[in-house]
C-alpha positions as CSV (number, residue, x, y, z in Angstrom):
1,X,-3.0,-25.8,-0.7
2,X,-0.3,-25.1,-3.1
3,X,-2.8,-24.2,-5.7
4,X,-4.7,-21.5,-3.1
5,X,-1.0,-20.5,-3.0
6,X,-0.1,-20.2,-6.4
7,X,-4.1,-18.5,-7.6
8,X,-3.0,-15.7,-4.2
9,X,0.3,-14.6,-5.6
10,X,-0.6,-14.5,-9.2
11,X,-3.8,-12.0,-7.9
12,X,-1.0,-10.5,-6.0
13,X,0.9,-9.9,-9.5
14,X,-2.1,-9.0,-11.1
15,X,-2.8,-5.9,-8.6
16,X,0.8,-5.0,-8.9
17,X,0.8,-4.7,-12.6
18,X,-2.8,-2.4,-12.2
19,X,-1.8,-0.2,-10.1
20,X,2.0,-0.1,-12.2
21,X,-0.2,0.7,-15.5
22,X,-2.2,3.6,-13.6
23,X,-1.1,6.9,-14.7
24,X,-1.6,9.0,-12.0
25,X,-2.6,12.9,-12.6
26,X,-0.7,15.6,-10.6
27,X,-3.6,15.7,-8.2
28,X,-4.7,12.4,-7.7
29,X,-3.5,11.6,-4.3
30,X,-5.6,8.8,-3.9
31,X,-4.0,6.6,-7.1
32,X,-0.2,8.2,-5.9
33,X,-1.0,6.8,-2.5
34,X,-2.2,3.4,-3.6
35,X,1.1,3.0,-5.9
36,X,3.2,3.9,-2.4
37,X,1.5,1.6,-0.6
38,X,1.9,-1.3,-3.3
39,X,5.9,-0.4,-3.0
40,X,5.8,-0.7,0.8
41,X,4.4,-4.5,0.3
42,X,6.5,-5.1,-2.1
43,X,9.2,-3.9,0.3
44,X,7.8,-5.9,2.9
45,X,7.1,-9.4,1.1
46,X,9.4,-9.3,-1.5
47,X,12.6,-7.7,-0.3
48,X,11.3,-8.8,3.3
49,X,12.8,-5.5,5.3
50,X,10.1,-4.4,7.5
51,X,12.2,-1.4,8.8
52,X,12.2,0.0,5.6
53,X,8.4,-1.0,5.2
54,X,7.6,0.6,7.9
55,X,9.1,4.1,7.6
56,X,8.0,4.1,4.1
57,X,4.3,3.5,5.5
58,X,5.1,6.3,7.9
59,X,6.1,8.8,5.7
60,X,2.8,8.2,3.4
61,X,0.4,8.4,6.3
62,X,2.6,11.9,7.6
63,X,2.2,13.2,4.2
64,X,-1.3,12.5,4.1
65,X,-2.0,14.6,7.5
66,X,0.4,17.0,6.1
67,X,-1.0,17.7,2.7
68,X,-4.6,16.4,2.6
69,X,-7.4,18.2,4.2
70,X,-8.9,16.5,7.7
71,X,-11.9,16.2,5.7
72,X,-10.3,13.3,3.6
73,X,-7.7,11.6,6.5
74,X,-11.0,9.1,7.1
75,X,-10.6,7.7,4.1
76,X,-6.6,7.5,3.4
77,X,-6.9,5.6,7.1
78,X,-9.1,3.3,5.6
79,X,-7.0,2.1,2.8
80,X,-3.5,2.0,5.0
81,X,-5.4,-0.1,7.8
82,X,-5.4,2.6,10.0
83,X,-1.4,1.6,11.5
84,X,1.4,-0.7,10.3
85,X,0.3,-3.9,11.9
86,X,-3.2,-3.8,10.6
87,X,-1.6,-3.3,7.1
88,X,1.1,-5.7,7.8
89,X,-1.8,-8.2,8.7
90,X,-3.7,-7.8,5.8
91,X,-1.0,-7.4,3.4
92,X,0.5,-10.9,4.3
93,X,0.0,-13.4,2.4
């Protein structure tokens, strides 16, 4: 069990330093997005403040509506786990 534990955090680390190394172009929402939402499970796991994880996840999914076309909300819902506690869920280790 402690090894399943050990390989999960180290894939954990791994996808934290990808999406750290991506260089995101002014309009690539989609790789912006992804680096947010890596900060809110950092935020959540790490630091452990789900307030703060929370109105950070928020304020990504209100930009989204705000600044994205409809046309594209489909898939931005998909990534986020369409609210908090489906993202929470998945996000957990």
């Amino acid at each position: 069990m402690r090894a399943f534990h050990e390989k999960a955090n180290d894939d954990t680390k791994r996808d934290f330093d990808l999406v750290d190394s991506l260089e995101p172009a002014i309009s690539d929402w989609y790789t912006n997005v992804s680096r947010k939402l890596m900060t809110v499970i950092k935020t959540l796991i790490v630091v452990g403040n789900e307030y703060e994880a929370r109105v950070a996840y928020n304020n990504i999914l209100a930009a989204v509506y705000a600044i994205q076309p409809q046309s594209a909300w489909n898939n931005y819902e998909k990534l986020m786990h369409n609210n908090f506690n489906d993202f929470k869920t998945y996000a957990m280790p």
